[in-house]
Legacy VTK file of the C-alpha trace (Angstrom):
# vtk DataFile Version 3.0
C-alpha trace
ASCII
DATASET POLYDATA
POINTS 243 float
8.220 15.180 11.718
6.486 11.728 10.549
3.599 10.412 13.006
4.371 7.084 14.325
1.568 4.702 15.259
1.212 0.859 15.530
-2.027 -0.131 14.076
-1.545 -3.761 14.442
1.244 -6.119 16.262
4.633 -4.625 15.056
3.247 -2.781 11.797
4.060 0.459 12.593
2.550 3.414 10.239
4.460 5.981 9.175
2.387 9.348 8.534
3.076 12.855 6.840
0.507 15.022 6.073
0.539 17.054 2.258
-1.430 19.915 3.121
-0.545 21.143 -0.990
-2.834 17.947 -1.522
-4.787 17.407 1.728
-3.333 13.958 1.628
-1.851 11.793 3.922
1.225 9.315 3.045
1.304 6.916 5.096
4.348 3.852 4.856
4.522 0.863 6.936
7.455 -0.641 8.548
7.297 -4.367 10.052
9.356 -5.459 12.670
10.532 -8.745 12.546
13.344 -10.679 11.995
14.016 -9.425 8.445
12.031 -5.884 8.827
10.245 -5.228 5.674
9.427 -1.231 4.287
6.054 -1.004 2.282
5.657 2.383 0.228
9.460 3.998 0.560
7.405 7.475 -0.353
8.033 10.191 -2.650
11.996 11.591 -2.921
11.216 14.733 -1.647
9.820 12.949 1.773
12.550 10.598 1.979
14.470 12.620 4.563
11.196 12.304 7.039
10.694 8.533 6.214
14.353 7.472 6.827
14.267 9.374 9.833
10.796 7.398 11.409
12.363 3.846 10.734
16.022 4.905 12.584
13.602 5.110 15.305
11.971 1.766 14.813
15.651 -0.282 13.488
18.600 0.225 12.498
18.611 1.229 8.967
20.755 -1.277 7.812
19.002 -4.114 9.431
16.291 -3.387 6.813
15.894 -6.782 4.633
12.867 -6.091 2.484
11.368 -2.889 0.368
7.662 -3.268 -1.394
5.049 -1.084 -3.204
1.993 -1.967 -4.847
2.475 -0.549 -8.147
5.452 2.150 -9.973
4.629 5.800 -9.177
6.528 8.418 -7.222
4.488 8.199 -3.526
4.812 4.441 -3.663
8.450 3.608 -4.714
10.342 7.488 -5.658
12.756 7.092 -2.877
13.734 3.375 -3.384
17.059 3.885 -5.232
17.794 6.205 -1.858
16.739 3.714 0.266
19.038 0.610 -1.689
22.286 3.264 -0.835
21.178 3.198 3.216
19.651 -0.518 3.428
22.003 -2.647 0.845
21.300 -5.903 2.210
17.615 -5.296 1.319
15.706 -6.945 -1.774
13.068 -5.222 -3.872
9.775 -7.312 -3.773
7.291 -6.418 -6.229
5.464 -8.108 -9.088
6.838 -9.645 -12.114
5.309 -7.805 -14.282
6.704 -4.437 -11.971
9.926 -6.279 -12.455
10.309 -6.758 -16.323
9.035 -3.032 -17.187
10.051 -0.596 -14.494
11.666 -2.015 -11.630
15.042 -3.738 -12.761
15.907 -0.618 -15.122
14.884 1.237 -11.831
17.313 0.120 -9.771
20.238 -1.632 -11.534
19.769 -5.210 -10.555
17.108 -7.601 -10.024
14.045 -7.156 -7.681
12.426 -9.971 -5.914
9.618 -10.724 -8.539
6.657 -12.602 -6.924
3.949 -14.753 -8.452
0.182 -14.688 -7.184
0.152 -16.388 -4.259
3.827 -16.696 -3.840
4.789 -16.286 -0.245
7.791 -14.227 1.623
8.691 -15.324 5.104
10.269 -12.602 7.224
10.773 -14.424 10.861
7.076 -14.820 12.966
5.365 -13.134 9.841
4.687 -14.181 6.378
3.556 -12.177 3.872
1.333 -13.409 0.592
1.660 -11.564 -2.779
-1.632 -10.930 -4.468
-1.506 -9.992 -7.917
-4.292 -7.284 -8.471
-3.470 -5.735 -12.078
-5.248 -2.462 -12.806
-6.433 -2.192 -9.101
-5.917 0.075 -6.933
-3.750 1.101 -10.698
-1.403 0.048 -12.831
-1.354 -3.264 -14.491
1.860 -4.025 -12.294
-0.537 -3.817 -9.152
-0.356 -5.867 -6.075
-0.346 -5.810 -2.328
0.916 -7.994 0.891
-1.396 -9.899 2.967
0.425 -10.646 6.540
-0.837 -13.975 7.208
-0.005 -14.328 10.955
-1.836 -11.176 12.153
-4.363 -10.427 8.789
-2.979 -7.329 8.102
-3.593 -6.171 4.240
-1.226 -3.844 2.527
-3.594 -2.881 0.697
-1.997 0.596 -1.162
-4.491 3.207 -2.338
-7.559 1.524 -1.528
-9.593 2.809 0.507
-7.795 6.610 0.041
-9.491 9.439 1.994
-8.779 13.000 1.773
-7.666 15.266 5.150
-5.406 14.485 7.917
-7.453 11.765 9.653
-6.697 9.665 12.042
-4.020 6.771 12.526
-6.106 3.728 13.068
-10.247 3.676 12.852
-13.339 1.316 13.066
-15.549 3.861 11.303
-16.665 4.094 8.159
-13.685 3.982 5.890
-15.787 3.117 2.625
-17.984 5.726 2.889
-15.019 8.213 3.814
-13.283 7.225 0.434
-16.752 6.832 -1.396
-16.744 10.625 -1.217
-13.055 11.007 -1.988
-13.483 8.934 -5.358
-16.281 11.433 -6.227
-14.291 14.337 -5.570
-11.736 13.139 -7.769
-13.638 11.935 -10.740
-14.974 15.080 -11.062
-11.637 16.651 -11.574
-8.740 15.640 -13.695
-8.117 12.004 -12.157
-11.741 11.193 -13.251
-9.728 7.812 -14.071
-8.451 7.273 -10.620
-9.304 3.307 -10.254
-10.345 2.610 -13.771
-13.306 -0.401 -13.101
-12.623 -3.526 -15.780
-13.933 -6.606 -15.735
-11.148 -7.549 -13.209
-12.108 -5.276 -10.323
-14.568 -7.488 -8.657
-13.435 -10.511 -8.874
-9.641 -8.657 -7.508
-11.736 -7.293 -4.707
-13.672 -10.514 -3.777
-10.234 -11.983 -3.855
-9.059 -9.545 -1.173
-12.379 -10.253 0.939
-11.618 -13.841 0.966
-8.778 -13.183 3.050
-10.452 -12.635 6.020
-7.796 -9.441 6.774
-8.528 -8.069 10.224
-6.513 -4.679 9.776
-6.375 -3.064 6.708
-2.966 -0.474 6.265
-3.949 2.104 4.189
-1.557 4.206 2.088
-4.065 7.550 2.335
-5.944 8.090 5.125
-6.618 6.402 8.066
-6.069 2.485 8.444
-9.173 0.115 9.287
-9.757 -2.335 12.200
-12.724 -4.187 11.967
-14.936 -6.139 9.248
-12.597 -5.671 6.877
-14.012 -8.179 4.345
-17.340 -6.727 4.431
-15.151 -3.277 3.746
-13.513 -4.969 0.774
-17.316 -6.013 -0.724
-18.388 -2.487 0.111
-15.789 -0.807 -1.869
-15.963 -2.469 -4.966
-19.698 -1.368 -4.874
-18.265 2.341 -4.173
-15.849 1.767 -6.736
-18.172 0.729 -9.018
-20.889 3.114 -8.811
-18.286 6.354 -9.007
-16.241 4.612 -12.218
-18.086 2.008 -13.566
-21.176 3.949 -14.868
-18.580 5.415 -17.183
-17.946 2.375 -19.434
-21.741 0.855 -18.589
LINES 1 244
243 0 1 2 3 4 5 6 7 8 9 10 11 12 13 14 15 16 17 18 19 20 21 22 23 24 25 26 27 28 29 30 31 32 33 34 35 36 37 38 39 40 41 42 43 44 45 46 47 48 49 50 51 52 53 54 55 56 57 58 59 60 61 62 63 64 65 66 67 68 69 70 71 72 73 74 75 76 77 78 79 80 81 82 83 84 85 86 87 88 89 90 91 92 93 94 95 96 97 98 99 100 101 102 103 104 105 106 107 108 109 110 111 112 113 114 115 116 117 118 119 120 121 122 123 124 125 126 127 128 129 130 131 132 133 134 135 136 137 138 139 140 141 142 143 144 145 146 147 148 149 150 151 152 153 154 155 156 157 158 159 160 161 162 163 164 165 166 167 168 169 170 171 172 173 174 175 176 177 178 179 180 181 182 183 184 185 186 187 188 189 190 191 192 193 194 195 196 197 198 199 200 201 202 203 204 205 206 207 208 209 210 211 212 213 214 215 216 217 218 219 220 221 222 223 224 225 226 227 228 229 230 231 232 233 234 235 236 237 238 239 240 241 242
């Protein structure tokens, strides 16, 4: 069964541990007026997701579904969760919009512009267009204005089954899990461009307070000083490789 833990005022994380890839998925359901789903998960977990939000809403009370970027963990399950939720819109990027999404799922998704805002009751949530970051030039997360929370997708991704919520060293944590992988065959995990800085020093700017993390545990604390951090984690592990 999923683990369900609130790691900030109504954002409830939604947990299940891969031990095939010592991973944890983790999806994010925010209760508000118009509940909003960020990450649906992979297909073959959709069973276990569905199952953690009845317990949170009523399934088809669900208004919103968003993902950073198109692969399986962060939006496989959508077209199952359009057949339970059919009120809800698809918010994404327009450039996730105009080359997977719409084909995806048969209709239109809610394409958002950098900066462009979404308003679910007491919460509103700011797009921020990140292309090629975490990956994908589609790439973007939700910033919850109200309470700071980022959305921040596979940043930050640590290995093992951590934790819910933590005010320990999360870039160090996925410092080590970069290296792991760019030894291996996803040496090309976060691919560093020009971009990535100036996409992460956006992110710092913020201010978020609590940052939801798709692997691994989520953050509470100096999250911009995380944010700085990590692009000079992200840098050292990937950058050297195009220096």
């Amino acid at each position: 069964m999923a683990a369900i833990h609130e790691i900030a005022p109504d954002v409830y994380r939604i947990s299940i541990y891969a031990s095939w890839a010592n991973l944890q998925f983790n999806h994010f359901l925010i209760k508000d007026d118009e509940p909003l789903l960020f990450h649906t998960g992979l297909r073959g977990m959709f069973s276990e997701v569905r199952d953690a939000v009845t317990r949170l809403i009523s399934l088809p009370d669900l208004r919103h579904i968003s993902f950073s970027h198109f692969e399986s963990d962060e939006c496989g399950s959508l077209n199952e969760w359009l057949a339970i939720a059919p009120s809800a819109d698809v918010v994404c990027s327009q450039v996730g919009a105009l080359v997977c999404v719409n084909d995806f799922i048969g209709r239109p998704a809610r394409a958002l512009a950098d900066g462009e805002t979404l308003t679910t009751g007491k919460y509103r949530f700011r797009y921020c267009q990140t292309p090629h970051l975490p990956h994908g030039w589609d790439a973007g997360v939700l910033f919850e204005e109200t309470q700071k929370t980022l959305l921040c997708s596979d940043l930050f991704h640590q290995t093992g089954d951590v934790e819910p919520l933590t005010q320990s060293d999360v870039v160090g944590r996925s410092h080590q899990a970069m290296r792991e992988y760019q030894a291996g065959i996803l040496a090309e995990y976060v691919p560093y461009t020009p971009l990535t800085s100036q996409n992460l020093r956006k992110l710092a700017d913020l201010q978020p307070k609590t940052l939801a993390i798709m692997h691994g545990s989520s953050f509470n604390g100096d999250s911009a000083r995380a944010l700085t951090e990590l692009d000079q984690a992200v840098k050292e592990v990937f950058g050297r490789q195009h220096a």
